[in-house]
C-alpha positions in Angstrom: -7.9 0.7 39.8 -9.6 0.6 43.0 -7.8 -0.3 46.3 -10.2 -2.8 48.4 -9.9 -2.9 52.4 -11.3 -5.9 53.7 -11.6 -6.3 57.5 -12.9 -9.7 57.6 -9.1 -10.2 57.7 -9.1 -8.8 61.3 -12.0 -10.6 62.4 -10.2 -13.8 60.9 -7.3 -12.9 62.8 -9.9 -12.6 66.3 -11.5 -16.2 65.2 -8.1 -17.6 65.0 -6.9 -16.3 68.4 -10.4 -17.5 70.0 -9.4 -21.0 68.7 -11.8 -21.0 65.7 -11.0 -22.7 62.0 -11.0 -20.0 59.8 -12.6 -23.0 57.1 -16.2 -22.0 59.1 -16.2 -18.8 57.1 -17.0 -21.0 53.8 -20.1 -22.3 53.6 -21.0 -25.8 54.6 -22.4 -28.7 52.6 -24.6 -29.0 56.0 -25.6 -25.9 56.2 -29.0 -24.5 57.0 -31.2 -24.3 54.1 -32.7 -21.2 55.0 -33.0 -18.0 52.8 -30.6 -15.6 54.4 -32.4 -12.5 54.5 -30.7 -9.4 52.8 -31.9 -5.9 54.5 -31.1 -2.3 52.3 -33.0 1.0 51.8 -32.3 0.8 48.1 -35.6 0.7 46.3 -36.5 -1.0 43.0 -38.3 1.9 40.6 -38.9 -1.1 37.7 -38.8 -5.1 37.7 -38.7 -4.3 34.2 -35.0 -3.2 32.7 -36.1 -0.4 30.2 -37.6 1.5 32.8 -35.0 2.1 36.0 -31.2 3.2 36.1 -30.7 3.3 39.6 -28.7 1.2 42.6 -32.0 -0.5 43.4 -33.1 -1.7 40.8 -30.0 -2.9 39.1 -29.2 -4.6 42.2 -31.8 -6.6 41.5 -31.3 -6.8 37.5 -28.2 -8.2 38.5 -29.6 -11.8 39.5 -33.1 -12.4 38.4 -31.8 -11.2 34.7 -28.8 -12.2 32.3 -26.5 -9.6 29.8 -24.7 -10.7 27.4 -21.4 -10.0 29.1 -21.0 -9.7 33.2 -18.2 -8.4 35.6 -16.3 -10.7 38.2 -15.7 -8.8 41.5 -13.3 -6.8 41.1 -12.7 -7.3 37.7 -12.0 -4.2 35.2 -12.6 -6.5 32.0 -15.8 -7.8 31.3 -16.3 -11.6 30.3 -19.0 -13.5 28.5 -22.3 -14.7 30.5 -25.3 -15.3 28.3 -22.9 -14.8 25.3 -20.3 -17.7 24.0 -17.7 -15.2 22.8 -17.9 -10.8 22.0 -15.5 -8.5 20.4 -15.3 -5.9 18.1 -15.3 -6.1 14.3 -12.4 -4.5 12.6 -10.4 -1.3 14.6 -13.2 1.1 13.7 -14.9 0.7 17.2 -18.3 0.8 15.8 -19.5 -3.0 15.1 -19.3 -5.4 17.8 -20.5 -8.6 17.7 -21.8 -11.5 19.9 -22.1 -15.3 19.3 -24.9 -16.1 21.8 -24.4 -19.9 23.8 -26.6 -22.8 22.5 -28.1 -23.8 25.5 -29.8 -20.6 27.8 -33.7 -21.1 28.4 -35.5 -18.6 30.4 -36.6 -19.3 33.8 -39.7 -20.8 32.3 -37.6 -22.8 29.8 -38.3 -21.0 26.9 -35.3 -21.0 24.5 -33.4 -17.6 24.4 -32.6 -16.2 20.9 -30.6 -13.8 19.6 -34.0 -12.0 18.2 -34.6 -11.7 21.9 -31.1 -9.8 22.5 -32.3 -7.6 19.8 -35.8 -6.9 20.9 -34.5 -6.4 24.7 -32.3 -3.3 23.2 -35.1 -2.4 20.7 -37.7 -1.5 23.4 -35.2 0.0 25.9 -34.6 2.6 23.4 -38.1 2.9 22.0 -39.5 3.4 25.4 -36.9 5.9 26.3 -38.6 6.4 29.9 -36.9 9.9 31.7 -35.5 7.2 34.2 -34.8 4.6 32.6 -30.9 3.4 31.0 -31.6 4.1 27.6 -28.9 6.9 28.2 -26.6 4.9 28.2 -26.3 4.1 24.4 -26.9 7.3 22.5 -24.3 5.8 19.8 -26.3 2.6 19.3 -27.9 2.9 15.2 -29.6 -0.7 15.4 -29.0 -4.1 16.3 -29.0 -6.7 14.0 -29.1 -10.9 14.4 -28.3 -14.1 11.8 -28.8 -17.0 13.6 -27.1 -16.8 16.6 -25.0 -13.8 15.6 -25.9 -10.3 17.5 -24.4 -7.2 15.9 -24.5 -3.9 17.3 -23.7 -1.3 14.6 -22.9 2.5 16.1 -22.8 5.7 14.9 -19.7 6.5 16.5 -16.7 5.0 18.3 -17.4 3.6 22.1 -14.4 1.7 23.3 -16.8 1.4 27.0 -19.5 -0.5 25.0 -18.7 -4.1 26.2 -18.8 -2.7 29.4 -21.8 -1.1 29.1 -23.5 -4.7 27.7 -22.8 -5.8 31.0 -25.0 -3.7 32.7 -28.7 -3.7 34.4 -29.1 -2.3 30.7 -28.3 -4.9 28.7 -30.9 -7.5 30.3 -32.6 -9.9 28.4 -35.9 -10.2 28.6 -38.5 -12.8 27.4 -40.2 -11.2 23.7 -43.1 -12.6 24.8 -43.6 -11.6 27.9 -42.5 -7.8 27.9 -44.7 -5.7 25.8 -42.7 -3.7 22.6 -43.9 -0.5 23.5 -44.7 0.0 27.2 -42.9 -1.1 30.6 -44.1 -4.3 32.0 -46.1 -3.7 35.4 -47.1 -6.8 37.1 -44.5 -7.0 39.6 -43.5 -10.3 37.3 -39.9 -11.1 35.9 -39.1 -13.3 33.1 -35.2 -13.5 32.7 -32.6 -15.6 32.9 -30.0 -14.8 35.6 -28.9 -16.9 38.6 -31.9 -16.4 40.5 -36.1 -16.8 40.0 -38.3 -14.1 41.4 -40.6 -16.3 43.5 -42.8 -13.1 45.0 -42.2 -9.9 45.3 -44.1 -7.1 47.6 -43.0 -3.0 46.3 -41.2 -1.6 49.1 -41.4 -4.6 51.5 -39.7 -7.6 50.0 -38.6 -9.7 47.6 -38.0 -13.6 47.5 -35.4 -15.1 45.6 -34.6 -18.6 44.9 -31.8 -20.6 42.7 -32.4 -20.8 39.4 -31.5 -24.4 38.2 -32.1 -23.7 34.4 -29.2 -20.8 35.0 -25.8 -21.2 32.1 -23.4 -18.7 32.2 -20.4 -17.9 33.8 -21.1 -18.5 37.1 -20.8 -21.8 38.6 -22.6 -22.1 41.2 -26.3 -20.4 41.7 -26.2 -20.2 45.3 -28.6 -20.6 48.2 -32.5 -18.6 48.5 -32.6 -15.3 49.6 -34.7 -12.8 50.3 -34.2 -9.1 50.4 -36.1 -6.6 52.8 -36.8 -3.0 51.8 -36.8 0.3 54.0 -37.6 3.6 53.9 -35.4 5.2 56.3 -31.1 3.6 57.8 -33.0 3.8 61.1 -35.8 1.3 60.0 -32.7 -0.6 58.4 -30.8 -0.1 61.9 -33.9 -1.2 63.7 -34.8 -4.7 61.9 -30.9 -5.3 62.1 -30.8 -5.0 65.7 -34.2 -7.1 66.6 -32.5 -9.8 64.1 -35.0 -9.7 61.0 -32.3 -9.4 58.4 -28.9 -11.2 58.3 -26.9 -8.9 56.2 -27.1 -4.9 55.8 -26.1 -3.3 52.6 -26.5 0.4 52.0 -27.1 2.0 54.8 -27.1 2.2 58.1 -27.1 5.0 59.5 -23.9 7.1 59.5 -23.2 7.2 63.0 -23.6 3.1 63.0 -21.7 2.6 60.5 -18.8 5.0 62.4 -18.6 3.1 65.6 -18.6 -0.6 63.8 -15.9 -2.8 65.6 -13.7 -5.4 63.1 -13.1 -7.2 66.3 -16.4 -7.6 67.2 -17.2 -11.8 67.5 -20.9 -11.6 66.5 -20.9 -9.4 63.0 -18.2 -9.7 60.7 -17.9 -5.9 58.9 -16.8 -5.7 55.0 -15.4 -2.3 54.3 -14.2 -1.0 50.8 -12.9 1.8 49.2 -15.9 2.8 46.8 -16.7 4.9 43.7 -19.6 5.9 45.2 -20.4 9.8 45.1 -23.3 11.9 45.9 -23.8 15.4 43.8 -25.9 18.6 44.2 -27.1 19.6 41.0 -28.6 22.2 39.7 -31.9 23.0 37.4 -30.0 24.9 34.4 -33.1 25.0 32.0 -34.2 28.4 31.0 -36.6 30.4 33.9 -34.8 28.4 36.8 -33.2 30.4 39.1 -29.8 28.8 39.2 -29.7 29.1 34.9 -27.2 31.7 35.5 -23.6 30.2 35.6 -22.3 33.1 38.4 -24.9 31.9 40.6 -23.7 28.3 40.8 -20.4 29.1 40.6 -21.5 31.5 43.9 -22.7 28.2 45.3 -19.6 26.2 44.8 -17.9 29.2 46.5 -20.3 28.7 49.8 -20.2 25.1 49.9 -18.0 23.8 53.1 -17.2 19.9 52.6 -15.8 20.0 56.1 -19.5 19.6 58.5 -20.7 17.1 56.0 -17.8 14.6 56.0 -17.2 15.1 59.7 -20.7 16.1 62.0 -23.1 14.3 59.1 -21.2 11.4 57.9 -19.2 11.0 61.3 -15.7 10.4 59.1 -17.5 8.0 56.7 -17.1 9.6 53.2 -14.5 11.8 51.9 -14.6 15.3 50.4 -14.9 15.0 46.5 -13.6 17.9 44.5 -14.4 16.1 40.7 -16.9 14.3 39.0 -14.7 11.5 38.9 -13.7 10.0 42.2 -10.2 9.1 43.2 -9.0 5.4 42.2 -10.5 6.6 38.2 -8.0 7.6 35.0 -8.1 11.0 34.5 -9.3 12.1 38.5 -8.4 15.9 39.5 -9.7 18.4 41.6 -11.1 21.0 39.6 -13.5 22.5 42.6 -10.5 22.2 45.0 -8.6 24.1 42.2 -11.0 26.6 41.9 -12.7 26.9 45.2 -10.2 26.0 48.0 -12.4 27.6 50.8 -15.6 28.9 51.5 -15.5 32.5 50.2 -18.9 34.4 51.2 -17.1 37.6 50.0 -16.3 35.8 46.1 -19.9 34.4 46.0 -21.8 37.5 47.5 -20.1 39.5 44.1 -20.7 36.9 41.6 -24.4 36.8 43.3 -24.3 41.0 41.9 -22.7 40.4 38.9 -25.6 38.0 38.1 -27.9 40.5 38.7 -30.0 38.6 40.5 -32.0 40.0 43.7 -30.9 39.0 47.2 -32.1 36.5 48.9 -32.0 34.3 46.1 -35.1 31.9 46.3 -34.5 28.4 45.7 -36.5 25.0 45.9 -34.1 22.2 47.4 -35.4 18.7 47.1 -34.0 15.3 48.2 -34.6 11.5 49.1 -36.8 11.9 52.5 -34.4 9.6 54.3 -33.0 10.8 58.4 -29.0 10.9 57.1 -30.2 13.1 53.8 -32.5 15.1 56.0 -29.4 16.2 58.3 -27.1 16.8 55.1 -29.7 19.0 53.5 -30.0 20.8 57.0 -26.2 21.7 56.8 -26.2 22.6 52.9 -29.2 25.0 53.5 -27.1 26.7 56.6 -24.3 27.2 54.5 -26.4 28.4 51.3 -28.5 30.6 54.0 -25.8 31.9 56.8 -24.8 35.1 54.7 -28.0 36.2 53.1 -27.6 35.3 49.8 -30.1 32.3 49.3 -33.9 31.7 50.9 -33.8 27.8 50.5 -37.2 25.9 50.2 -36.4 22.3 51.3 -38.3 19.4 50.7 -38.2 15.7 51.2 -39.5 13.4 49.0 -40.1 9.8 48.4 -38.1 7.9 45.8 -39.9 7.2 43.0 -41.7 10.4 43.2 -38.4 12.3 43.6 -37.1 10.7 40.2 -39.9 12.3 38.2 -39.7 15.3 39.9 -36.0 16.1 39.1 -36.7 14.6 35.5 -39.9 17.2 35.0 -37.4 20.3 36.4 -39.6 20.6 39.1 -36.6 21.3 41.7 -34.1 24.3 41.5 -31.3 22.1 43.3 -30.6 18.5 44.4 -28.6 15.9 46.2 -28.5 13.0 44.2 -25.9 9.7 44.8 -24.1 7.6 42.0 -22.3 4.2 41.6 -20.3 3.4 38.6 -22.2 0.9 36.2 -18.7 -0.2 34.6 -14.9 0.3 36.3 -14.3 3.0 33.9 -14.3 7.0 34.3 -17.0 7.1 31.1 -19.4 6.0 34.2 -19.5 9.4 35.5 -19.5 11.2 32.3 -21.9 10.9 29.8 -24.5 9.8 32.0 -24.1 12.8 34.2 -23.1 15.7 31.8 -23.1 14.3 28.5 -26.5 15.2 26.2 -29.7 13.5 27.2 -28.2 12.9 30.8 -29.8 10.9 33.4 -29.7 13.8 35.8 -32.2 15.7 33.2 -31.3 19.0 34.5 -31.3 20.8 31.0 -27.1 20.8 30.9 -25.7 20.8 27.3 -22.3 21.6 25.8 -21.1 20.7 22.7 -17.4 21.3 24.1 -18.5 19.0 27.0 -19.9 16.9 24.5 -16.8 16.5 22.3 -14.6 15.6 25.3 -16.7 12.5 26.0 -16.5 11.5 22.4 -12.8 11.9 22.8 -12.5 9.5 25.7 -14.4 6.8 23.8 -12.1 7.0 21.4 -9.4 4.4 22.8 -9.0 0.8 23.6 -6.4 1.8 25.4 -8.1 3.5 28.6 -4.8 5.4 29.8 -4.9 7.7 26.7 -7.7 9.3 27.6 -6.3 11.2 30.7 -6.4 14.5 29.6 -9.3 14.3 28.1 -11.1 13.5 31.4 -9.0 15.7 33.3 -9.9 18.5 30.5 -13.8 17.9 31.0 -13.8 17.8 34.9 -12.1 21.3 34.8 -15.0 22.5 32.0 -17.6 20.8 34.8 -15.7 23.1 37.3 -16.2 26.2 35.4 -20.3 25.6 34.1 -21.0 24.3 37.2 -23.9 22.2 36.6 -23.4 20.2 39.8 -20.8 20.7 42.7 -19.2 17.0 43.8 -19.9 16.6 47.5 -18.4 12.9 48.8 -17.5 9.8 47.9 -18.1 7.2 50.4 -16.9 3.9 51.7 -19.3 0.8 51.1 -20.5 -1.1 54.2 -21.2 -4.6 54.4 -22.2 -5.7 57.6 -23.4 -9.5 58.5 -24.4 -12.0 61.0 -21.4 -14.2 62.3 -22.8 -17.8 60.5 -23.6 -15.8 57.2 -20.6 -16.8 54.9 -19.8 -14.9 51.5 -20.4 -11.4 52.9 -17.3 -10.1 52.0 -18.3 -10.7 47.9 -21.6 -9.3 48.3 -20.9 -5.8 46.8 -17.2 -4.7 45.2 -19.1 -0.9 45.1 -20.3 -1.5 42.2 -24.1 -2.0 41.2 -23.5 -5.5 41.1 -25.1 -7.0 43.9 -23.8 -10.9 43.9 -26.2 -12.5 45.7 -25.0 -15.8 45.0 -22.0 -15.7 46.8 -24.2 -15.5 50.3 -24.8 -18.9 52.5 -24.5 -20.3 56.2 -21.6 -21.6 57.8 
């Protein structure tokens, strides 16, 4: 699967020369009993798990909340958490079934049932909210319980859908404390995973201790944290360098993250080869300017990888010619394939074979952050440099930015993605399937009958060519051109132990495994 670099081997190798144990980078049955205080400019959309599908939020899904199945790090298999054991009925692919454990209370230690399983997956999908996970399960007919007995009936094969159970969206939640009908809004969480929300400020912070009524397959619950929220890397840089926040995770700014030193005594640096990939897609519905396949196939033939690896990222993502990044069955380089260079001259007469009057106007949104601003201010030199586009640029906040891009209020925009599950299906129906969660008005039923093709196997490595066939139909429609995938960055104080388990570049975020030496 994916290859993982970890450089807290070097710095183990500098704490051995300096004549230091390498047993002080476990954690210490002495240890300070302080939260260690996790700093990111991720932002929570929803507390509540029917209405967010994004790095955020799932972060945090990911240890106030429990699913029914989980990942280990680096694990490409999920195993059972709040479930005793899962598997499908019969070869058909289309019933699977969960025995739930006998002995899971929510925080407040109210009894978990399996009518709770049911009504978690129930209200997702009745809710439906444009940014929400319900996307995820467009094959899901109704769930069904006896007892302690979950059964998920589909309309249609999914050989991914344990993996999708052990998502953000397949959270439990508390029946009686999440409304059937609309998202819960009190800043409140009722769930069951390894940790208890004890406050939580929107944008500014969130405190998290043990929770001791947690069964499942961890262990151990861990030590308190709490998390820290910023707007912009620089804040992140800032409150990293004045000491406010022990750990970083996703992102400092690109130019930090560049010059970070392995060797360095007083931080110890966690770097992995990631699935993480960042897009620019485009508004296809009818009346949009970019509806007309020439013109994006014009902007794929403009766009220049080169600056935005190199003078944006300073050398920390890699160019990304697929919608599947490398390390993934099926990965190929359809827009390498297709557009090996930047041709001004190819673009300028598929610009006139659209028809379309030059300069083309466009509206450009993004996430206001300082890295994005300086990637959108080398995409709209590109798009601008021979006359062919007039690009209106605008930064936005988050959450505001979500229902923008849902409502088709932007022509074009930059968007990242992490893989929910350490399989290619991650990047395809959710992005270009129907009903994706990019809501840029994309359909193809030829698109659509690829993905149904790679659900089709147990046996991931026969559906190859099926993957490799859709990335090349994603080259030729064009409804977004793959700009990076980057590295993922951990970077922690020297006595913070468990660092180097925090993220696997997934969305998992295992708090849990953080403590003091």
């Amino acid at each position: 699967m994916r290859s993982i670099r970890i450089r807290i081997l070097a710095i183990l190798a500098v704490l051995v020369i300096a004549g230091v144990g390498a047993w002080q980078l476990l954690p210490s049955d002495e240890g300070s009993t302080d939260p260690v205080t996790v700093g990111t400019t991720d932002e929570v959309t929803s507390l509540d798990p029917a209405g967010a599908y994004d790095a955020g939020s799932w972060a945090m899904y990911s240890n106030v909340y429990q699913s029914l199945m989980t990942f280990k790090s680096g694990a490409i298999v999920p195993e059972p958490d709040a479930a005793e054991s899962c598997g499908f009925l019969g070869g058909k692919l289309q019933t699977y079934q969960c025995k739930l454990r006998d002995d899971l209370t929510f925080s407040d230690g109210t009894e978990i049932t399996a009518e709770d399983v049911k009504y978690s997956f129930d209200r997702m999908l009745e809710i439906k909210t444009d940014v929400g996970p319900s996307v995820l399960f467009p094959s899901l007919k109704n769930v069904v319980t006896e007892g302690r007995v979950i059964t998920f009936n589909l309309s249609s094969r999914d050989a991914t859908f344990p993996q999708k159970l052990a998502t953000g969206a397949g959270s439990i939640v508390e029946k009686n404390a999440y409304s059937e009908h609309k998202l819960r809004a009190d800043n409140k969480v009722s769930g069951s995973g390894p940790y208890v929300l004890k406050s939580y400020k929107p944008g500014v912070s969130a405190q998290l201790v043990p929770n001791s009524r947690y069964r499942g397959a961890l262990k151990e619950t861990g030590g308190p944290v709490t998390v820290r929220y910023y707007k912009q890397s620089d804040d992140l840089l800032a409150a990293w360098q004045s000491g406010q926040v022990d750990v970083t995770h996703r992102q400092l700014p690109p130019s930090t993250l560049a010059e970070l030193n392995p060797g360095d005594a007083d931080k110890r640096i966690t770097e992995a080869d990631s699935a993480e990939i960042r897009n620019l897609v485009f508004n296809v519905r009818d009346g949009s300017p970019l509806a007309n396949r020439k013109v994006r196939q014009a902007i794929a033939s403009i766009i220049d990888r080169g600056p935005l690896v190199s003078d944006v990222y300073k050398g920390t993502v890699d160019p990304l010619y697929s919608l599947i990044p490398q390390g993934y069955i099926g990965h190929s380089t359809p827009f390498f394939d297709e557009y090996p260079s930047p041709d001004p001259k190819r673009a300028r007469k598929l610009m006139e074979e659209a028809g379309v009057q030059l300069p083309l106007h466009i509206t450009f949104a993004y996430r206001a952050d300082d890295a994005y601003t300086k990637e959108t201010t080398e995409i709209r030199r590109q798009l601008e440099a021979d006359g062919l586009f007039k690009v209106n640029v605008k930064a936005v906040e988050w959450q505001a930015f979500q229902k923008g891009y849902a409502a088709g209020k932007y022509d074009a925009y930059t968007i990242g993605w992490l893989p929910d599950y350490p399989d290619p299906d991650t990047f395809s129906q959710p992005l270009v399937g129907r009903d994706s969660s990019l809501h840029n008005g994309y359909t193809s039923k030829k698109m659509d009958q690829l993905i149904s093709n790679t659900l089709q196997y147990s046996d991931r490595s026969r559906t190859s060519a099926d993957f490799k066939a859709l990335q090349k139909l994603v080259g030729e429609d064009v409804p977004l051109v793959p700009l990076w995938q980057k590295k993922d960055y951990v970077v922690a104080k020297a006595d913070v132990s468990g660092s180097q388990y925090l993220s696997d570049g997934t969305g998992i975020w295992r708090l849990w495994e953080l403590g003091w030496i």
